[in-house]
C-alpha positions as CSV (number, residue, x, y, z in Angstrom):
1,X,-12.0,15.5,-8.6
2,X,-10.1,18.5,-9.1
3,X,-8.2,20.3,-5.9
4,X,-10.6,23.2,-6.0
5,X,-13.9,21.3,-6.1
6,X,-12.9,20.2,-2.5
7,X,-14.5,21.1,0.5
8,X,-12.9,22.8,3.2
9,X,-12.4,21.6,6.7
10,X,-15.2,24.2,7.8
11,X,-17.1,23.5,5.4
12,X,-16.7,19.6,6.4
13,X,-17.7,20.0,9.4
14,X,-20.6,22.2,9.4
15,X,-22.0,19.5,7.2
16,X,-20.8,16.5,9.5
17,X,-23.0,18.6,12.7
18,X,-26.0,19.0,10.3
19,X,-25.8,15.1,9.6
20,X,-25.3,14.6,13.5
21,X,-22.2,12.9,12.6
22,X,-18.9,12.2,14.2
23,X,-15.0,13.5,13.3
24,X,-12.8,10.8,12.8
25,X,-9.0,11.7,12.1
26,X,-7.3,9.3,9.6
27,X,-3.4,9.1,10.0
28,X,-1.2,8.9,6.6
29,X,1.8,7.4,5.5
30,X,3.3,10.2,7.1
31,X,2.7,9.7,10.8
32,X,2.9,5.8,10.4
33,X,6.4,6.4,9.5
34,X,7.0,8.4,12.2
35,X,5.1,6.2,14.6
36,X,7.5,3.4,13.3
37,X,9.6,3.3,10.6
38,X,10.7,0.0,11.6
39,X,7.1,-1.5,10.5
40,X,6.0,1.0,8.4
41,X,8.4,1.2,5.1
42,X,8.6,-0.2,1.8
43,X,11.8,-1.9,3.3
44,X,9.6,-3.6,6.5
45,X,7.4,-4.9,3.4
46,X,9.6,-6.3,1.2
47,X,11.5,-8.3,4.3
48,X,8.5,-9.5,4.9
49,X,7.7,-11.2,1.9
50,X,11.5,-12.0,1.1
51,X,11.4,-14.2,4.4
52,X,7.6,-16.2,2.6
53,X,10.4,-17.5,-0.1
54,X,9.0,-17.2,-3.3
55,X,11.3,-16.5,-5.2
56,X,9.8,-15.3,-8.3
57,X,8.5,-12.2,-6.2
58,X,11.7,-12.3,-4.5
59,X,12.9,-12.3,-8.1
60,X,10.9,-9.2,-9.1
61,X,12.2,-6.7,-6.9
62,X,15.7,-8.2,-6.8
63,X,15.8,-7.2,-10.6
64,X,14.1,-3.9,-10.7
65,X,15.9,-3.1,-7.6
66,X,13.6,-1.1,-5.7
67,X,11.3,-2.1,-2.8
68,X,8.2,-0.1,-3.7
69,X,5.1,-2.2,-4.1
70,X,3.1,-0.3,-6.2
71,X,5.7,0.4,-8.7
72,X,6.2,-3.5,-9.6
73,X,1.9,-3.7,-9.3
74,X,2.1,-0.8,-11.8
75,X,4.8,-2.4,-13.6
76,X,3.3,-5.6,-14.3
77,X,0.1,-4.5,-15.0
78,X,1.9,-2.4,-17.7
79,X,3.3,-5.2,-18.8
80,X,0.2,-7.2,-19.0
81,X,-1.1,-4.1,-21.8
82,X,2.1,-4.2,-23.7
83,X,1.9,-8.2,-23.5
84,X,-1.6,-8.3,-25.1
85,X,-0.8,-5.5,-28.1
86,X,2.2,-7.8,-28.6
87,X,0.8,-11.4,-28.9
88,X,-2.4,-13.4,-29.0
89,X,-0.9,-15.7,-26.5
90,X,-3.2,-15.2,-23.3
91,X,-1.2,-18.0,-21.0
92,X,2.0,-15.4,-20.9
93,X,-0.5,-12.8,-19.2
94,X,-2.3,-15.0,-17.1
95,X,0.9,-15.6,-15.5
96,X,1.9,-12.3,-14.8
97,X,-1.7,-11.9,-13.7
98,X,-1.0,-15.0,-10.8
99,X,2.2,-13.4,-9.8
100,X,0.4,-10.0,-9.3
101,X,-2.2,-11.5,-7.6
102,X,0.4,-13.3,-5.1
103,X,2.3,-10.0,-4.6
104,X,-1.1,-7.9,-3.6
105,X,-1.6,-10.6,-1.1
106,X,1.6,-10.9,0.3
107,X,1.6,-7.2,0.6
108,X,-1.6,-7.2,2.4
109,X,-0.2,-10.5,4.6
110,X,2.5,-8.0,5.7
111,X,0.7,-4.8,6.7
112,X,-1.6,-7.7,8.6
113,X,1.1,-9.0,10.3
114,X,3.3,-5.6,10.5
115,X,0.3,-3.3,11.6
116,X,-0.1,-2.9,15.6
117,X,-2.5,-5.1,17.1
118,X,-5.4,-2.3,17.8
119,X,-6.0,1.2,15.7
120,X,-6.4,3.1,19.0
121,X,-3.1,1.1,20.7
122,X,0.0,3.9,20.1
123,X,2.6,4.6,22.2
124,X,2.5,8.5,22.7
125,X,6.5,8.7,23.5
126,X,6.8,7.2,19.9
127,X,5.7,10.2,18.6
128,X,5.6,13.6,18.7
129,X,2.0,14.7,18.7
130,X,3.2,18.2,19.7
């Protein structure tokens, strides 16, 4: 969808009152960092699933030295394409396959575990919503 194509706010909303619907507000990255940086980072993450103790995730972003998840998903799955031009050999990719897996859930173990216990629970001194 190209930027232009996109509705804008008025526009959304007219359309959401002729559908009798309701506005929902959807926070980003942006305020979750703000809210707490604490829980909300690459850094909270990758604690996280340092302290599970596998080590070959552990391993992963050790070597590529970075904590962002979706570069070492986008990494491996790279990998996976270059491993499959490269050789017939299908157990090599499985594997990196299992370990990407693992990492997707751990990552979605740690926002589980990380996120506040209810959407609508905030602190309002946290942030400024000025």
């Amino acid at each position: 969808m190209k930027i232009d194509s996109l509705l804008t706010y008025d526009a959304v909303v007219k359309t959401l009152k002729q559908k009798n619907r309701k506005k929902h507000l959807l926070f980003g990255n942006g305020f979750s960092m703000a809210y707490d940086s604490k829980i909300f980072s690459y850094n909270a993450l990758s604690k996280f699933i340092e302290n599970t103790g596998d080590p070959l995730i552990n391993s992963l972003f050790e070597k590529l030295n970075t904590k962002n998840f979706e570069l070492i998903m986008q990494q491996l799955d790279n990998f996976c394409e270059i491993a499959n031009i490269f050789s017939d050999d299908k157990s090599l990719v499985e594997k990196i396959k299992v370990v990407s897996n693992k990492l997707k859930t751990s990552l979605i173990d740690a926002v589980k575990e990380l996120h506040p216990e209810h959407v609508f629970k905030f602190h309002r001194n946290k942030v400024n919503l000025a």
